[in-house]
Residue, then its C-alpha position, 0 to 999 in steps of 0.5 A: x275800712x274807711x272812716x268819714x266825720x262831718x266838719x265845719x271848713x274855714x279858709x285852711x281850718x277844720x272843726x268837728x260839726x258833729x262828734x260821731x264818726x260814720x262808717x258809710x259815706x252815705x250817712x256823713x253826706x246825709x248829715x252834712x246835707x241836713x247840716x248845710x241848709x240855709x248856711x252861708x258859703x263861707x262856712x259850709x260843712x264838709x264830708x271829710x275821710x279820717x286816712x289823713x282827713x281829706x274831702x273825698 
């Protein structure tokens, strides 16, 4: 079973956008969407998966 978090990217850093975890990829993407609209490029919110916290 794969686990997904929403996470603010900087450069190399991540930081935890918001402190649930998601079961389905559907409802982490659904919530980094919400999360996304009207931000700048330079600190987007990515979906990232918790094997070794890659983006998928």
């Amino acid at each position: 079973m794969k686990v997904y978090i929403v996470a603010y990217t900087d450069g190399v850093v991540m930081f935890p956008a918001h402190n649930k975890f998601y079961r389905s990829k559907d409802a982490a993407k659904k919530k980094c969407n919400q999360m996304n609209e009207g931000r700048k490029a330079n600190n987007q919110v990515s979906v990232f998966c918790a094997d070794n916290w890659h983006k998928e």
